[in-house]
DRENKOL-191739 format. One record per atom (N, C-alpha, C): x, y, z; residue in one letter. Coordinates in steps of 0.05 Angstrom, whole numbers, plus 5000, padded with zeros to 4 digits. Example, Ala and Ser with C-alpha at 12.3 -4.5 7.8 and 13.67 -1.06 7.14 Angstrom:
<kedos>
526448865156A524649105156A526449345156A525749555142S527349795143S525850015157S
</kedos>
This chain:
<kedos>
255715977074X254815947102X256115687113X257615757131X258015477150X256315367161X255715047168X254514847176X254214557177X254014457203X255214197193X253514027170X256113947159X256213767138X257413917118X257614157114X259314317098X262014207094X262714207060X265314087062X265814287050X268914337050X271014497052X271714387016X272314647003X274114656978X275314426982X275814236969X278414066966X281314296958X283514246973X285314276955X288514066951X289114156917X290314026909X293614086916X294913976918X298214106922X299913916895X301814036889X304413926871X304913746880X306313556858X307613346878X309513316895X310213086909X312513096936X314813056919X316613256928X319213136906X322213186917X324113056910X325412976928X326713316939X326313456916X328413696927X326013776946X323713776957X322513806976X322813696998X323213506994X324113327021X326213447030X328513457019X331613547025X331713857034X329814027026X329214267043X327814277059X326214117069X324314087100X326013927108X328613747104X329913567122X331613837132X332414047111X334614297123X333314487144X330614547140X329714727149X328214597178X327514347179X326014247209X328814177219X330814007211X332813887226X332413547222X330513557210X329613197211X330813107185X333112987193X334412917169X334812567170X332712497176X332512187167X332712167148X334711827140X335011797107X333611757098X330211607119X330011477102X327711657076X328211867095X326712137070X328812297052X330712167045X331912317029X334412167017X334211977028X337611787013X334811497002X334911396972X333911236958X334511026975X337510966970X338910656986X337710657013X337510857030X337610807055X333410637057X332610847042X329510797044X328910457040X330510377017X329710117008X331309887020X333609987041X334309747052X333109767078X331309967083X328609947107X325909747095X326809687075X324109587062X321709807048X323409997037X321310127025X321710266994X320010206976X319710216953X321810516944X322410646959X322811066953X323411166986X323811386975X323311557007X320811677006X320311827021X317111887035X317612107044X315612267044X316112517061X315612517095X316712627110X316912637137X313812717144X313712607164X310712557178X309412837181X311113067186X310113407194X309713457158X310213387142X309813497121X306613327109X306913187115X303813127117X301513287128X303113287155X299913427176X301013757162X302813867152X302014117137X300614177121X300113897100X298113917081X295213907098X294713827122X292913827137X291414077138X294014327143X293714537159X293114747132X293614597115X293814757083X289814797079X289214577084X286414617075X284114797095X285614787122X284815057139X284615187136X287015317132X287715627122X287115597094X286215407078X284815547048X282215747057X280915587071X278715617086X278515867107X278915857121X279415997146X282216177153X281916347157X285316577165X286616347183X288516377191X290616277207X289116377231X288116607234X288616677262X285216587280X284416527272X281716377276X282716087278X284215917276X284415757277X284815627310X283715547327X284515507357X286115167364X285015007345X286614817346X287014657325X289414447320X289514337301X291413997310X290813757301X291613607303X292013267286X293613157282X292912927261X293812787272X292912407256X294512227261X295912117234X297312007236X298811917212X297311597213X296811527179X295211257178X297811147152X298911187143X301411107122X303111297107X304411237097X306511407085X305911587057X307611747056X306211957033X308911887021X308411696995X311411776978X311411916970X314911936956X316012226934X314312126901X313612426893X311812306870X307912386879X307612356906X305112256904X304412616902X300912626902X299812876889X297212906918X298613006937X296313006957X295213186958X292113116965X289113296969X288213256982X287213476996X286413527022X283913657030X283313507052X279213497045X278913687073X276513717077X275013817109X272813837097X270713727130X268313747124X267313817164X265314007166X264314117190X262813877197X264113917227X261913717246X260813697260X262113977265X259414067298X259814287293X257914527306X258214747315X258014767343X260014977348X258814937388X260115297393X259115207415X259915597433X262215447449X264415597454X267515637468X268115877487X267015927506X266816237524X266416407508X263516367495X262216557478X262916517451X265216427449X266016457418X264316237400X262416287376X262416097361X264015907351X264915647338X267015527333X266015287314X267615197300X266615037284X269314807287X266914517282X269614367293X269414157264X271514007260X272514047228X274213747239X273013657211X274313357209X276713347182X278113267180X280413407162X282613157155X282313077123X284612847116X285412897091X287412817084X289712777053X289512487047X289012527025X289212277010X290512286984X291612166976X293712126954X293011846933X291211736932X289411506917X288011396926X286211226921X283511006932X284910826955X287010856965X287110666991X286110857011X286111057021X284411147041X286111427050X285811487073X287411757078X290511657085X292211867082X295311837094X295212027123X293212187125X293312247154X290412357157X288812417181X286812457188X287412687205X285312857212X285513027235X283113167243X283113257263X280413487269X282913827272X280613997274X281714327277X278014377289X278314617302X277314717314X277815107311X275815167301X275915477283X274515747296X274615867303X273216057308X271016237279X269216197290X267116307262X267016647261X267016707285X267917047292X268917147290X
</kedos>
């Protein structure tokens, strides 16, 4: 039964790795180095490359649809709070926070973040679901 405070399955994903990166840089068009060339990352000042900011909020959208069909889903949105490096092992939470009516429709509205270790989330988001 849905309700708020209900949290959502955690789920777990593989890690980020570079031949992932290099096929979401082919397949979105976002071919920043600094997600996929080592040198380029670290003469930005950064330890590795990282995966691109949409592959984050996918892991967002991952723990939705564990949950919920795709097609019930009415909205979805995140912010980015730091970088997801290559290597890291992100999991992805939701937990209900309201229930409300939408021109009749029941709907459940959904607080939603990845985290990848004890510093805190790498992105946050709400979604908004149809229960019907």
């Amino acid at each position: 039964m849905i309700e708020v405070g209900t949290e959502l399955p955690a789920v777990e994903t593989g890690p980020v790795t570079r031949a992932m990166l290099a096929l979401f840089a082919g397949a979105s068009g976002d071919h920043n180095p600094v997600h996929i060339d080592t040198d380029v990352a670290r003469a930005a000042g950064f330890d590795d490359v990282f995966a691109h900011g949409m592959v984050a909020m996918g892991y967002l959208g991952r723990v939705l649809v564990a949950w919920f069909p795709p097609e019930r889903v009415r909205s979805l949105g995140g912010r980015f709070r730091r970088i997801t490096p290559v290597h890291a092992r992100p999991r992805c939470h939701g937990r209900v926070e309201e229930i409300v009516e939408v021109d009749g429709e029941p709907r459940a509205r959904l607080a939603l973040w990845v985290t990848i270790d004890d510093d805190g989330p790498v992105i946050t988001g709400s979604a908004e679901v149809a229960l019907a």
